[in-house]
C-alpha positions in Angstrom: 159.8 5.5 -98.7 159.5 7.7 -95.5 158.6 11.3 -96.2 161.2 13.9 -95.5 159.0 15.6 -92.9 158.2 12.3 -91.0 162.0 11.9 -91.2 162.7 15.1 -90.1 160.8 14.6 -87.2 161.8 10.8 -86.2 165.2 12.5 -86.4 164.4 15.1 -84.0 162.6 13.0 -81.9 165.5 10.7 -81.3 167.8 13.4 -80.9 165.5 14.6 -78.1 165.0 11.0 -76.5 169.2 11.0 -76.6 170.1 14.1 -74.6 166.4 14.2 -72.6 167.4 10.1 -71.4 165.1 7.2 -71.0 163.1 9.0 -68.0 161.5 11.3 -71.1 161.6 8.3 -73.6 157.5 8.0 -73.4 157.1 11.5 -73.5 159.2 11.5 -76.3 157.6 8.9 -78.3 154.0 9.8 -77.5 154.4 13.2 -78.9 156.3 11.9 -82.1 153.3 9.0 -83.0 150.9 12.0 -82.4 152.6 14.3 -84.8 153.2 11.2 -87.3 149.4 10.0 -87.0 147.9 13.5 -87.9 150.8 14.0 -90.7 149.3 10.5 -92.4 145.9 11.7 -91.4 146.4 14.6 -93.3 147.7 12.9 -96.5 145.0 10.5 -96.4 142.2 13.0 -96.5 144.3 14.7 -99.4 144.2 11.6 -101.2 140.7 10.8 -100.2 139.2 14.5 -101.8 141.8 14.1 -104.9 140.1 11.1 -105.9 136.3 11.9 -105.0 136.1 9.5 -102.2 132.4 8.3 -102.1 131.8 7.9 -105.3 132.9 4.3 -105.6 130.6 2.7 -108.1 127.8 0.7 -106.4 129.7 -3.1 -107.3 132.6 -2.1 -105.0 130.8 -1.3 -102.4 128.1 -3.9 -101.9 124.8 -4.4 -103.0 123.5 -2.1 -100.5 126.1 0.6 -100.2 128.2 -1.0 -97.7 131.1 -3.0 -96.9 130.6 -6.6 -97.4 130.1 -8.6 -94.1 133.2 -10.9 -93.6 132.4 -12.3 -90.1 132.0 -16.0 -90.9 135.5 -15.9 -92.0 136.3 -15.3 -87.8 135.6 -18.3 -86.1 136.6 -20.9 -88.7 140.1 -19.1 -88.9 140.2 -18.8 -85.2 139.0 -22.6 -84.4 142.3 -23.3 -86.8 144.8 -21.4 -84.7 143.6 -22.3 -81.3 143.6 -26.1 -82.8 147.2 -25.7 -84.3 148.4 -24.2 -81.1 145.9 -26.3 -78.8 147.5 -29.2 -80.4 151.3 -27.8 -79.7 150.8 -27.2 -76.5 148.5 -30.1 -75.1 151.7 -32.4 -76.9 154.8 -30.5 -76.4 154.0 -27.9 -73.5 151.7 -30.3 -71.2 153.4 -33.3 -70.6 151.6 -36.1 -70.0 148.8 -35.8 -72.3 147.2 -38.3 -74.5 146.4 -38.4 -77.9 142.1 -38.4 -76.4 142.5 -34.7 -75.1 144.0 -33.7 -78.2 140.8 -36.2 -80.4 138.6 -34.7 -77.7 140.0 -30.8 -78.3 139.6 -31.1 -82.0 135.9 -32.7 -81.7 135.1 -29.8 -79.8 136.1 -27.5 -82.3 134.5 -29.5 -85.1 130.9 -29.0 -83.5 131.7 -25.3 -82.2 131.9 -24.7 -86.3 129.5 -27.1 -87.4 126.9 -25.1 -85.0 127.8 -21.6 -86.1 127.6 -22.8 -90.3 124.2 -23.9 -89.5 123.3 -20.6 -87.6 125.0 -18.4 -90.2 123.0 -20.4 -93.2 119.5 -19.6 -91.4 120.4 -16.0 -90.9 121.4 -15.6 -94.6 
């Protein structure tokens, strides 16, 4: 649900953009997402001191007070999508291509993962 004050001012806002025209319409906009942004700021830091933010018990937070680290999760999610999408294109966009570019694509993203496992392990 959209509070009454953010309404308000997407109301106004639109209003504005309507009898202003389209030559105002950035103007426009980039004065209601500043307005918005520091309204939700606002709440959030209200929220934040209601509950007693920083006090999160230490499990939550990690073993040493921070977030965990998530980065491994990057490239094995990325090699998927440009695979998926390689694979799309180098069949259906690139006419012409054989199945080796795709093998050859795919092989290339099997070792590009392979390495950064093995780098990832040692660091840990």
């Amino acid at each position: 649900m959209v509070a009454p004050d953010l309404y308000d001012e997407a109301s106004v806002a639109y209003a504005a953009r309507k009898e202003l025209g389209p030559e105002y319409e950035r103007a426009v906009l980039e004065s209601f997402v500043a307005s918005a942004t520091e309204a939700i700021d606002q709440r959030v830091d209200t929220r934040l001191a209601q509950q007693g933010a920083g006090r999160a018990p230490q499990k939550e937070r990690g073993q040493q007070g921070q977030q965990p680290d998530n980065s491994h999760v990057a490239v094995p999610v990325f090699s998927l999508l440009f695979g998926v999408g390689g694979s799309i294109w180098l069949t259906a966009g690139a006419g012409g291509t054989d199945a080796d570019s795709v093998f050859a694509m795919w092989l290339g993203i099997v070792l590009v993962n392979l390495v950064f496992t093995r780098s990832t392990r040692k660091a840990r």
